[in-house]
C-alpha positions in Angstrom: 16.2 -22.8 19.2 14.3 -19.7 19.5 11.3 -19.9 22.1 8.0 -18.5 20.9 7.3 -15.3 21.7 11.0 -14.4 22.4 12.2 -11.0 21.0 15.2 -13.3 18.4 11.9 -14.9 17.3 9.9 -11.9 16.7 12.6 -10.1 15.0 13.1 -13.5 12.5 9.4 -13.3 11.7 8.6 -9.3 11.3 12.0 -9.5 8.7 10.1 -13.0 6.9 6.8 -10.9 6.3 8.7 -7.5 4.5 9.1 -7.3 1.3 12.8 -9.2 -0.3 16.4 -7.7 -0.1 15.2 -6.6 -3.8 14.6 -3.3 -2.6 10.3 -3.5 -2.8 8.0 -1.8 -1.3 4.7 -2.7 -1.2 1.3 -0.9 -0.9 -2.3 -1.4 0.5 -5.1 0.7 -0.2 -7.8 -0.5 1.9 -10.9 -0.7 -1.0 -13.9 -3.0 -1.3 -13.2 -3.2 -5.2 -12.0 -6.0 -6.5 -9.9 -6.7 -9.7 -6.8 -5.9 -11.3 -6.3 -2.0 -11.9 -3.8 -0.4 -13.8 -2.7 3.0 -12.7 0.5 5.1 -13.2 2.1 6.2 -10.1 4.8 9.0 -9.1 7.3 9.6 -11.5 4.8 7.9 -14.2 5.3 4.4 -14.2 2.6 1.9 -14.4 1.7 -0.1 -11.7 -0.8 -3.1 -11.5 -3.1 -3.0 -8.1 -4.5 -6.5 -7.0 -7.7 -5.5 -5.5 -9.6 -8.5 -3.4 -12.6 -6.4 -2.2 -11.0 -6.0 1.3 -7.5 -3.9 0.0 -5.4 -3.3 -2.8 -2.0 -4.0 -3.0 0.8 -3.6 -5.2 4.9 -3.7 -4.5 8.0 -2.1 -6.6 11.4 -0.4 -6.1 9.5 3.0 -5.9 10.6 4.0 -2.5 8.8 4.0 0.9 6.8 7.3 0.8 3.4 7.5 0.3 2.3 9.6 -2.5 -1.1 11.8 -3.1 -0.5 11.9 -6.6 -0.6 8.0 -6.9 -3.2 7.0 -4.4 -5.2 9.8 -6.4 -5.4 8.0 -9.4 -6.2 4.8 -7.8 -9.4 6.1 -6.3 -10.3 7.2 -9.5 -10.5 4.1 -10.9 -11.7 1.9 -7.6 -13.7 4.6 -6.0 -13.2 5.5 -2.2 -10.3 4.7 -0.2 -10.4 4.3 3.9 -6.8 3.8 4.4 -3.4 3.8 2.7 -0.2 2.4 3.7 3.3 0.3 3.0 5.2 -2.2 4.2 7.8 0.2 5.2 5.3 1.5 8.0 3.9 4.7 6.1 0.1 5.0 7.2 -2.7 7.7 5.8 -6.1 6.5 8.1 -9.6 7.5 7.6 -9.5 11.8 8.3 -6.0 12.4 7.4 -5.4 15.5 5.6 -3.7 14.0 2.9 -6.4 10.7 2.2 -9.1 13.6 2.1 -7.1 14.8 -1.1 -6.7 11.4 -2.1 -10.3 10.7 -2.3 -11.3 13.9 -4.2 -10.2 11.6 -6.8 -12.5 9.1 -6.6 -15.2 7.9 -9.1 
């Protein structure tokens, strides 16, 4: 038996909250819309966002890079985005060169 807080324990749960063995990804883009949103992302594949008026998410076997391209044509349909990141521990925050692009994008 592991005992809270022990590092066994921490590993177990940080492995429990990532995405499956599938291969997924998934992404948050921190936006006060909420819906579903189709956009296409990288490579053009379409992607549906779950939006909940705190963040949108959405996972896939697209890699763990962020990309301007698809967080650009989110905010084009959701309006301003504060921050963008994965589950494979990619982060754009509020300032970054490349969520400034992002956002020229948005509605």
């Amino acid at each position: 038996m592991w005992a809270a807080g022990s590092p066994a324990l921490n590993q177990c749960n940080q492995a429990a909250g990532r995405p499956s063995n599938r291969g997924e990804t998934v992404w948050y883009a921190a936006s006060h819309y909420r819906g579903k949103v189709q956009t296409q992302i990288s490579g053009g594949a379409w992607v549906t966002w779950d939006c909940n008026g705190h963040e949108c998410s959405m996972s896939g076997p697209w890699g763990n890079d962020l990309s301007v391209e698809s967080c650009r044509n989110l905010a084009a349909k959701v309006g301003r985005i504060s921050a963008y990141s994965n589950s494979a521990g990619a982060e754009w925050r509020s300032g970054s060169r490349e969520l400034t692009s992002c956002n020229a994008a948005a509605r």
